[in-house]
C-alpha positions in Angstrom: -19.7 17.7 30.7 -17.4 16.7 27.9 -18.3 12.8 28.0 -21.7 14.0 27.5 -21.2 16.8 25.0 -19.1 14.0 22.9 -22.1 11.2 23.7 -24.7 13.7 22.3 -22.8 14.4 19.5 -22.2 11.3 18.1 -26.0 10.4 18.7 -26.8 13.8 16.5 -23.8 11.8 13.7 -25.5 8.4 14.1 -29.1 10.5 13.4 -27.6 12.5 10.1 -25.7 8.8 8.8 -27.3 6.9 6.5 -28.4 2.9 8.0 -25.9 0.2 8.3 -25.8 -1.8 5.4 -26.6 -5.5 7.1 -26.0 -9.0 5.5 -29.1 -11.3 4.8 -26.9 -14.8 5.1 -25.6 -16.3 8.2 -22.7 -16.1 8.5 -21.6 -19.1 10.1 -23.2 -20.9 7.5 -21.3 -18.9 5.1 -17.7 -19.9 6.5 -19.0 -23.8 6.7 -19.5 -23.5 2.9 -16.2 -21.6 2.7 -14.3 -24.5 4.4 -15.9 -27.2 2.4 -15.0 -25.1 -0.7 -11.5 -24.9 0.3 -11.7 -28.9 1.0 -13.0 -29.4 -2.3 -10.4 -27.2 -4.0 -7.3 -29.3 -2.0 -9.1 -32.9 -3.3 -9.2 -31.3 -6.7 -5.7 -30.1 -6.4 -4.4 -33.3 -5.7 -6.1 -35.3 -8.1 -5.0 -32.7 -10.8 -1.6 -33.6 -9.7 -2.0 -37.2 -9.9 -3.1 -36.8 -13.7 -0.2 -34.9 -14.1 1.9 -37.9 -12.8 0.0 -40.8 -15.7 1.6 -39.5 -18.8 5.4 -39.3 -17.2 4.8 -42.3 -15.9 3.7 -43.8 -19.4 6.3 -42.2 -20.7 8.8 -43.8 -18.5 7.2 -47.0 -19.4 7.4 -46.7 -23.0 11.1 -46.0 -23.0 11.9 -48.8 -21.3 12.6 -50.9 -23.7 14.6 -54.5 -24.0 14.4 -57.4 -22.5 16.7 -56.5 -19.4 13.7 -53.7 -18.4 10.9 -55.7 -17.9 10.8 -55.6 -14.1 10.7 -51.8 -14.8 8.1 -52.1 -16.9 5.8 -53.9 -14.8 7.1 -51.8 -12.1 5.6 -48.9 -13.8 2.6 -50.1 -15.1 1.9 -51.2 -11.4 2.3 -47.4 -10.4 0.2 -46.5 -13.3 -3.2 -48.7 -12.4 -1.9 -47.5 -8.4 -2.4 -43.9 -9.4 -5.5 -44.0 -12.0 -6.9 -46.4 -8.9 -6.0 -43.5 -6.6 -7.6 -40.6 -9.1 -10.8 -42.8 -9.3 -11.1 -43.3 -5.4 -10.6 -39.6 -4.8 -12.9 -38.4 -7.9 -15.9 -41.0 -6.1 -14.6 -39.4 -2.9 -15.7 -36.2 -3.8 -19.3 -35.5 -3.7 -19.0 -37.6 -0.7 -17.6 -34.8 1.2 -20.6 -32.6 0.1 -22.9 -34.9 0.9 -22.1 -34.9 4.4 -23.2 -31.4 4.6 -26.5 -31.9 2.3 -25.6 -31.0 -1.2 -26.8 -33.7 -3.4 -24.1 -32.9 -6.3 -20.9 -30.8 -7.0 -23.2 -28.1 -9.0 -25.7 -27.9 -6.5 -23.1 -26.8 -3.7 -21.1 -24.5 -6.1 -24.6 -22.6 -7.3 -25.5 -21.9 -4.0 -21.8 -21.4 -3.0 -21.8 -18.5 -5.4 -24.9 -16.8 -5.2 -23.4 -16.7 -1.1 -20.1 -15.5 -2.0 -22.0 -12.9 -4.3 -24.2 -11.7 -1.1 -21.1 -11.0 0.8 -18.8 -9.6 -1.8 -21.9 -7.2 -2.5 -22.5 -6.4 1.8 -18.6 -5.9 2.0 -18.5 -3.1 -1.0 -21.6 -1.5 0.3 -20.3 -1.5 4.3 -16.9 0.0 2.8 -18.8 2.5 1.1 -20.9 3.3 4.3 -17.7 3.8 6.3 -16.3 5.9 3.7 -19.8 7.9 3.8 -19.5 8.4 7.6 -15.7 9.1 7.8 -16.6 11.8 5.3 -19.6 13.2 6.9 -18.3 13.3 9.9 -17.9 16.2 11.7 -15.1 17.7 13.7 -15.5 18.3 17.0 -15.0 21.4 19.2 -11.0 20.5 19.6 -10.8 20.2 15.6 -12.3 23.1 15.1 -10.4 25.3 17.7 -7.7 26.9 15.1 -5.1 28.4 17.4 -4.1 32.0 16.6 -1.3 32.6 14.0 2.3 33.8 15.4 2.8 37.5 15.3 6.5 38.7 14.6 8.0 40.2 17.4 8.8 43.6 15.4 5.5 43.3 14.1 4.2 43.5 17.7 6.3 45.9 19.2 5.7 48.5 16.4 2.0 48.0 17.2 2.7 49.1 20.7 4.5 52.2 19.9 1.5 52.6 17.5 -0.6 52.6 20.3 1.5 55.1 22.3 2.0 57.8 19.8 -1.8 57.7 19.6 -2.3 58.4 23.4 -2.1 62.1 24.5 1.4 62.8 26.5 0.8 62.3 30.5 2.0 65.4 32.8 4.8 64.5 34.6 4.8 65.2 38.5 7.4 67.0 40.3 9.0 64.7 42.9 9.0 66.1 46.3 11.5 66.0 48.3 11.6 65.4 51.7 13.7 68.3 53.5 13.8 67.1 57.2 15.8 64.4 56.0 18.9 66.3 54.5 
């Protein structure tokens, strides 16, 4: 009776709550984009990095100076066409990776990679609003509401009692009999 009572009550909640918010992307689609996005993000990292490195490294080469540091020099103007080589490889590399996944250009992906994140940044606040909405309309159930009865003082109670028995007219006591065969 109980797993019904409980069943029917939460069909009566689900009938009161206002609809579940739903999402209008797919999902799966959704997290592809997110992993390119993060790919994109680690390519741009490291090519940030590597233009980091070209100034030290033209730095190092300009303090070389002398005529005993001209291994070092080429040494480092070697490591400086290596890296810009590297930076141009990984820059053409790029749109590449978005390609694969039909996005003609680096803006193309990133519009529509926005207007997705938007969707479900917007579904997200709206389905934590909903649950809010239902944990506050919800309403207790027959155990929740059952408030069990407050302590009375033990005083308290007994002088109720004698209350009770002052109030009542005094009873006529019987005369015991006594059994005189016995004796």
């Amino acid at each position: 009776m109980n797993k019904a009572k409980d069943f029917l009550q939460s069909l009566i909640r689900e009938h009161d709550m206002p609809p579940k918010p739903t999402l209008d992307i797919d999902m799966s689609e959704f997290r592809t984009m997110q992993s390119l996005m993060i790919l994109v993000q680690d390519e741009a990292r490291a090519i940030r990095s590597l233009q980091e490195k070209v100034p030290k490294l033209k730095e190092q080469r300009s303090e070389a100076k002398g005529i005993f540091k001209g291994k070092e020099r080429k040494a480092l103007t070697e490591q400086i066409q290596q890296t810009e080589q590297e930076i141009d490889r990984r820059l053409d590399k790029l749109p590449d990776i978005l390609k694969g996944d039909g996005y003609p250009d680096m803006q193309a992906f990133m519009a529509t990679y926005r207007k997705a994140e938007a969707v479900v940044d917007n579904y997200n606040r709206e389905l934590a609003e909903w649950e809010r909405n239902v944990k506050e309309s919800r309403r207790p159930t027959e155990k929740e509401r059952y408030v069990p009865p407050e302590k009375q003082s033990v005083l308290k109670h007994l002088r109720e009692i004698q209350e009770r028995n002052k109030q009542k007219p005094p009873q006529r006591q019987r005369k015991k009999s006594f059994d005189r065969d016995s004796r």
